[in-house]
C-alpha positions as a Markdown table, in Angstrom:
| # | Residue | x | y | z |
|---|---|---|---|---|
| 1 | Unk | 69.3 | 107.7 | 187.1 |
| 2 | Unk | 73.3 | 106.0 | 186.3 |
| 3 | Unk | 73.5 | 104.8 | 189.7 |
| 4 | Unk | 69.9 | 102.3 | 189.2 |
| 5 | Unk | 71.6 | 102.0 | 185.2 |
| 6 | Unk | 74.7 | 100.2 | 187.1 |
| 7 | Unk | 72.7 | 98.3 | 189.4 |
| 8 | Unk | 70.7 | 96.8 | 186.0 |
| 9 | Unk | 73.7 | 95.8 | 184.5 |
| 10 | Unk | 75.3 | 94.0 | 187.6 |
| 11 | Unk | 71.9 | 92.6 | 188.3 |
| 12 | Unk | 72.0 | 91.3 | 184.5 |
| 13 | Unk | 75.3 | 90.2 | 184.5 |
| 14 | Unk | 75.1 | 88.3 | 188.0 |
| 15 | Unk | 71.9 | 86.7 | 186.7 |
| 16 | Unk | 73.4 | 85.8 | 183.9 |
| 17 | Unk | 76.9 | 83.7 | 185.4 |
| 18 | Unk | 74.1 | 82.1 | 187.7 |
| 19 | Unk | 73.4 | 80.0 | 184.7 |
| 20 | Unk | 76.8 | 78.7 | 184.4 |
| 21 | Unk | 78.9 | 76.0 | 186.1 |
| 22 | Unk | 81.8 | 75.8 | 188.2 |
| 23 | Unk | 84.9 | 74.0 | 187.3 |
| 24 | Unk | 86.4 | 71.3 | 189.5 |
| 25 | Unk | 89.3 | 73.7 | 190.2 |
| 26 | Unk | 86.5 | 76.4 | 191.0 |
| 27 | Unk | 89.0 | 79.1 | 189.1 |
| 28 | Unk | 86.9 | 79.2 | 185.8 |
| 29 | Unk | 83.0 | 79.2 | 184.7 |
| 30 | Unk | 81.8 | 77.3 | 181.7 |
| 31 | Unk | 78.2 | 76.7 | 180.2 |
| 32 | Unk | 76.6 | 75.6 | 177.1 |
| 33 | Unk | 74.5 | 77.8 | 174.9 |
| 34 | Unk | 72.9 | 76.8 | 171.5 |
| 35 | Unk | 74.2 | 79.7 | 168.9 |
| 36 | Unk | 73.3 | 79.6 | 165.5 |
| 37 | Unk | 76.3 | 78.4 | 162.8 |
| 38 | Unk | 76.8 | 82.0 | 160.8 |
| 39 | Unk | 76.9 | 83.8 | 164.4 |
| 40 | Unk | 80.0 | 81.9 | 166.1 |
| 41 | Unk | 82.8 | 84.2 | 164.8 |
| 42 | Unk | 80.1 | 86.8 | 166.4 |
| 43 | Unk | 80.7 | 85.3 | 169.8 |
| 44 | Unk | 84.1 | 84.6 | 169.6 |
| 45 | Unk | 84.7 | 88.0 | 168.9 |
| 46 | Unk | 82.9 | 89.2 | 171.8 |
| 47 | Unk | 84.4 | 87.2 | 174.2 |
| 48 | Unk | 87.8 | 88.9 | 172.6 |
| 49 | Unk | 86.3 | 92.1 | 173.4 |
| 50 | Unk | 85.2 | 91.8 | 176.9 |
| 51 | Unk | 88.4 | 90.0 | 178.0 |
| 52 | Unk | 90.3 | 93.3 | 175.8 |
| 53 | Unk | 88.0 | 95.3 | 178.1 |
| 54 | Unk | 88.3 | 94.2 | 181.6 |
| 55 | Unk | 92.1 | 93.7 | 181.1 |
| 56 | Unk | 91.9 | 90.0 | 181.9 |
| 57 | Unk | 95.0 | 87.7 | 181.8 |
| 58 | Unk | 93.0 | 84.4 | 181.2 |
| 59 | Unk | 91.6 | 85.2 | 178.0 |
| 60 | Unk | 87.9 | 83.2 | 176.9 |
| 61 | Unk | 87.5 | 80.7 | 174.7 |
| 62 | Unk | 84.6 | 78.8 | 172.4 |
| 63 | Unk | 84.6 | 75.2 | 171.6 |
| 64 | Unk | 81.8 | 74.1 | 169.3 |
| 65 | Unk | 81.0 | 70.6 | 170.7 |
| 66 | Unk | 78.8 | 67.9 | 169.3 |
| 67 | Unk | 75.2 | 66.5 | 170.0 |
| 68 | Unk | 72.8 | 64.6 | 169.5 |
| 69 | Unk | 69.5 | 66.7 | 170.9 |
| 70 | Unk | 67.5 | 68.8 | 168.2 |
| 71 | Unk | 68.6 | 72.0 | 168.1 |
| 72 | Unk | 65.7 | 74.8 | 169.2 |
| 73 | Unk | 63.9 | 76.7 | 167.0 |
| 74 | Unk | 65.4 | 80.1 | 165.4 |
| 75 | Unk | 63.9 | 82.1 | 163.1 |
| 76 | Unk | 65.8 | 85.4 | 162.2 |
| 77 | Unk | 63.0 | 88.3 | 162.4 |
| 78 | Unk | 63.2 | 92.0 | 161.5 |
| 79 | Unk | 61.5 | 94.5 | 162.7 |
| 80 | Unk | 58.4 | 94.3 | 159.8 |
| 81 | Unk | 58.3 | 90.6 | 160.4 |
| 82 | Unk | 58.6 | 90.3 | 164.3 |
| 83 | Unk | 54.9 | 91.2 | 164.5 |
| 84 | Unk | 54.1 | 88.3 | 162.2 |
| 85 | Unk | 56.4 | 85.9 | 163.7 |
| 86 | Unk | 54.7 | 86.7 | 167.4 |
| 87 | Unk | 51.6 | 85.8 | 165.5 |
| 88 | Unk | 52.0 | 82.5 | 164.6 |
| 89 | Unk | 54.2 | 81.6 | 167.9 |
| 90 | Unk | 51.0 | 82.3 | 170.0 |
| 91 | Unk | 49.6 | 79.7 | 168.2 |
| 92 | Unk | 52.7 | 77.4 | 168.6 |
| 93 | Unk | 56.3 | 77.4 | 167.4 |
| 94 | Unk | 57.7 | 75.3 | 164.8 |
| 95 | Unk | 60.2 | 72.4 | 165.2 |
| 96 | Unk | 63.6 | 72.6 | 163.9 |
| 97 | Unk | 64.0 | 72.8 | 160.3 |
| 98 | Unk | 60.3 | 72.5 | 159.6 |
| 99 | Unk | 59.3 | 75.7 | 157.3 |
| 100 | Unk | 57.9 | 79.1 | 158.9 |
| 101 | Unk | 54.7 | 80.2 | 158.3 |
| 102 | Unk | 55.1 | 83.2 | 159.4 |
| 103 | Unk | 56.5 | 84.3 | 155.9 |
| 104 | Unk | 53.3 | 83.2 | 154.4 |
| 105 | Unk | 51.0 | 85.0 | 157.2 |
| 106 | Unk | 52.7 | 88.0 | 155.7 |
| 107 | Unk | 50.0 | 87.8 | 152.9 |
| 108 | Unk | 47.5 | 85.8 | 154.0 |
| 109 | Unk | 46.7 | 87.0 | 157.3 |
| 110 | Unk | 46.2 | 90.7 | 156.3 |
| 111 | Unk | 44.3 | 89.7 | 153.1 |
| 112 | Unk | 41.9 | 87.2 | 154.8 |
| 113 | Unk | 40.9 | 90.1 | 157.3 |
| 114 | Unk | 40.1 | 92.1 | 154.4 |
| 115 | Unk | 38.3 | 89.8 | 152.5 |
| 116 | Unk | 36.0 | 89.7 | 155.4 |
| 117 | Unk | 36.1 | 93.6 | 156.3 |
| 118 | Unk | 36.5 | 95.1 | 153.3 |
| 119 | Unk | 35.4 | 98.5 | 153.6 |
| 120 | Unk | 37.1 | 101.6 | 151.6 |
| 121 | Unk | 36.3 | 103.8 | 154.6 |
| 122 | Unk | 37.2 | 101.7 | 157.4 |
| 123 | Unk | 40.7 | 100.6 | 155.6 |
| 124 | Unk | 41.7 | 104.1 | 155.5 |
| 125 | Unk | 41.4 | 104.7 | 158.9 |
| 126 | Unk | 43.4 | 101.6 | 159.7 |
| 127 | Unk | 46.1 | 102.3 | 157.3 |
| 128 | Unk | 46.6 | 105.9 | 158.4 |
| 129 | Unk | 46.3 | 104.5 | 162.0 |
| 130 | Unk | 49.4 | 101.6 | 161.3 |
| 131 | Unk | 51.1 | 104.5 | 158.6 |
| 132 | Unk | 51.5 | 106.8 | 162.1 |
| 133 | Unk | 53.2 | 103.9 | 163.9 |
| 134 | Unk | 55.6 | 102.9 | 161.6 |
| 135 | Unk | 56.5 | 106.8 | 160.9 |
| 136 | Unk | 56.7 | 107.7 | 164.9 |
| 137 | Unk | 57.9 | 104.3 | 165.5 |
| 138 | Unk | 61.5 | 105.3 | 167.3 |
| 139 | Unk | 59.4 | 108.1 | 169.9 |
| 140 | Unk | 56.4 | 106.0 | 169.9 |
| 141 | Unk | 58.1 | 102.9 | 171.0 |
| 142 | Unk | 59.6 | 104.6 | 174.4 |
| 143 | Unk | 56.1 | 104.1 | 175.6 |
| 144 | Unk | 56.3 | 100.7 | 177.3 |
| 145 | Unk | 52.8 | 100.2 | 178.7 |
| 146 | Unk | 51.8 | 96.8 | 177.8 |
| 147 | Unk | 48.8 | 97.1 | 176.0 |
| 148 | Unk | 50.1 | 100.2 | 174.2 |
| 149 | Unk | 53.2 | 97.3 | 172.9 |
| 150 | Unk | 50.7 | 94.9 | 172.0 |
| 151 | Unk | 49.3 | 97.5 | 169.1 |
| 152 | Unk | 52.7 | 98.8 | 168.5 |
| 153 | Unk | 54.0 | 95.5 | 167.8 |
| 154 | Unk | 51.6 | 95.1 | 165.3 |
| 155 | Unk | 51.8 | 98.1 | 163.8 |
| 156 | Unk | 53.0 | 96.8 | 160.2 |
| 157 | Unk | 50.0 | 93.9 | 160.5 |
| 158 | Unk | 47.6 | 96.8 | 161.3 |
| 159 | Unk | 49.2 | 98.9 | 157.8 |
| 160 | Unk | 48.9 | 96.0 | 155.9 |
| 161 | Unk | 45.4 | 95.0 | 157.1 |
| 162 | Unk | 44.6 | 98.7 | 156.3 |
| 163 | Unk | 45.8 | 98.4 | 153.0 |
| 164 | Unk | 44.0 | 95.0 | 151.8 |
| 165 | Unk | 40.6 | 96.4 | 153.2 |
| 166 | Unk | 41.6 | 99.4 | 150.8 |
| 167 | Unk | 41.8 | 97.2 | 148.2 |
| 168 | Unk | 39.0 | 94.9 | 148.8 |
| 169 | Unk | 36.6 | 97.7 | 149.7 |
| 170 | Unk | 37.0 | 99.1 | 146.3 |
| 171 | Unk | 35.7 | 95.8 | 144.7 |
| 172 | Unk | 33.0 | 95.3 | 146.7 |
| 173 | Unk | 32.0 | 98.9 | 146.1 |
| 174 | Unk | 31.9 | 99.7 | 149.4 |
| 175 | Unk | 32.5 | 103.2 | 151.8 |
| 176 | Unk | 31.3 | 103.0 | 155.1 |
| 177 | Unk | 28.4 | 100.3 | 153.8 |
| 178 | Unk | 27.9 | 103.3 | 151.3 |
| 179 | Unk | 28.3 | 102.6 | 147.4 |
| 180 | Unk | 30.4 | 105.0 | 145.4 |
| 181 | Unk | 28.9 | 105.4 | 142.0 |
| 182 | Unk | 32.2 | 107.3 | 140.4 |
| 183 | Unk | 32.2 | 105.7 | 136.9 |
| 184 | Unk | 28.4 | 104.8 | 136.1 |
| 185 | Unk | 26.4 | 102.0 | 136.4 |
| 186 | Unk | 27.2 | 99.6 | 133.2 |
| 187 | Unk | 23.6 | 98.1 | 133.9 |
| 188 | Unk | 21.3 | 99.5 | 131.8 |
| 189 | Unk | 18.5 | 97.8 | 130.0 |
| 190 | Unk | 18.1 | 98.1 | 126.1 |
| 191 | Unk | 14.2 | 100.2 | 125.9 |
| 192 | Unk | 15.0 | 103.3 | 124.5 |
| 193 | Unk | 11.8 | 106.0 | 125.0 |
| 194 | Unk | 10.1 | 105.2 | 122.5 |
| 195 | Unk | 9.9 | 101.8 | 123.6 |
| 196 | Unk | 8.7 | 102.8 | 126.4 |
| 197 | Unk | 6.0 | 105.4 | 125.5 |
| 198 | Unk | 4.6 | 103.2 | 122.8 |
| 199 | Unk | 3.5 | 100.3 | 124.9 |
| 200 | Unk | 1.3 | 100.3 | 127.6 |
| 201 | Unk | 2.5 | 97.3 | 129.1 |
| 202 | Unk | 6.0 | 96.2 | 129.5 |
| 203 | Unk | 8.1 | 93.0 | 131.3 |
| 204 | Unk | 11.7 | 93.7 | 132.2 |
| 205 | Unk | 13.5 | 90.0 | 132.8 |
| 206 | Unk | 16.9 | 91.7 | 134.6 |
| 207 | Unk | 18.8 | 88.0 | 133.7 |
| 208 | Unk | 17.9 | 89.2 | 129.9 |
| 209 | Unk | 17.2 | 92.3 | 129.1 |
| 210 | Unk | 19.8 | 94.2 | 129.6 |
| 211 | Unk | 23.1 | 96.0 | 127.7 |
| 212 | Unk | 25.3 | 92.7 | 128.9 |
| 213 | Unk | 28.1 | 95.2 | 129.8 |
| 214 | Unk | 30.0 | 95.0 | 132.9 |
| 215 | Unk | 30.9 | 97.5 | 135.6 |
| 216 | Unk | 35.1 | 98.2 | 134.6 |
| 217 | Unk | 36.3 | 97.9 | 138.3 |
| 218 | Unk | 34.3 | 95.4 | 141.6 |
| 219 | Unk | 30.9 | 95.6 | 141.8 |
| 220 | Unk | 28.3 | 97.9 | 139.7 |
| 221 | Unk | 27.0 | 100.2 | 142.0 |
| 222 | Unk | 23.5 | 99.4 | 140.6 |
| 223 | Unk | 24.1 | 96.2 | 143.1 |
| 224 | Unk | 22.8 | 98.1 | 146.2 |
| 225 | Unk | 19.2 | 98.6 | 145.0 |
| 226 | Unk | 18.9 | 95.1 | 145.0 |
| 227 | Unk | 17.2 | 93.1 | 147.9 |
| 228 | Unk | 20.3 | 90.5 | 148.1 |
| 229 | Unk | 23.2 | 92.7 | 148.5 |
């Protein structure tokens, strides 16, 4: 409804001058705010615009003052890179200055899940499971139940998981703990038939006797009649 809208923004903007301080000639309201250097002109102009809006006399003002406490941390997300950034701030949030791994988690987070659930099968599942999120994302994101946001915010983690477990899953031969078999086994051992028919007794060494070829792509599919797999 516009009337519980209104009472939002009053709410907000009440809440909001709460946090500021009175001035000795109780006429004015000031506070201090970190705001990063690029985003000043941003402010100023705001305050421009809000003074433009409500038709005040008195206009507001921005004075960049100087200080000797660290400055907190900022780290300018997107929307691909939020989820990642929430990642590594669950863990803990870096000082000021000190480099953000959340640009390398990017990577290495979705590629170490794979590396230990690589599965063809699975990863498809996963990928067309984060795909649909980041297509539907503007009507799926008007959901706001909170464990419905928690997957959501992952949603390009979840792709990207998807995607390495694609890609590992195909070089470890693997489809639902199945073994695809598409280009031939490269393992083959070098009796022909009539090696075979013309002795009665025959020992194959496996480390040895065989064609020394290679499997083009992961593992040979021969791999899964072995006891070790």
């Amino acid at each position: 409804p516009k009337w519980e809208i209104i009472v939002k923004k009053i709410k907000a903007i009440y809440h909001t001058m709460n946090m500021f301080s009175v001035d000795v000639s109780k006429k004015c309201l000031f506070g201090e705010a970190w705001v990063p250097t690029e985003n000043l002109q941003d402010v100023k102009q705001a305050l421009i615009n809000g003074a433009s809006a409500v038709g005040s006399t008195v206009p507001s003002f921005l004075n960049v003052i100087s200080t000797t406490e660290t400055p907190p941390t900022f780290n300018r997300c997107n929307k691909f890179t939020q989820g990642f950034q929430n990642l590594i701030e669950s863990y803990g949030i870096a000082s000021y200055r000190e480099a953000n791994p959340a640009l390398y988690t990017i990577i290495t987070f979705p590629f170490l899940f794979a590396i230990m659930f690589g599965d063809l099968g699975h990863g498809v599942i996963l990928f067309l499971l984060g795909l649909w999120m980041v297509l539907y994302e503007k009507s799926l994101s008007r959901n706001k139940d909170e464990i419905w946001q928690l997957f959501f915010g992952g949603r390009y983690i979840i792709l990207l998981m998807g995607f390495f477990s694609m890609y590992t899953g195909f070089v470890y031969n693997d489809v639902f703990s199945k073994t695809m078999n598409i280009f031939g086994s490269s393992w083959s051992i070098n009796y022909n038939t009539s090696t075979i028919m013309e002795n009665k007794e025959l020992q194959l060494n496996p480390g040895e006797d065989y064609s020394e070829t290679v499997y083009w792509y992961g593992l040979d599919p021969a791999w899964m009649l072995a006891t070790n797999k």
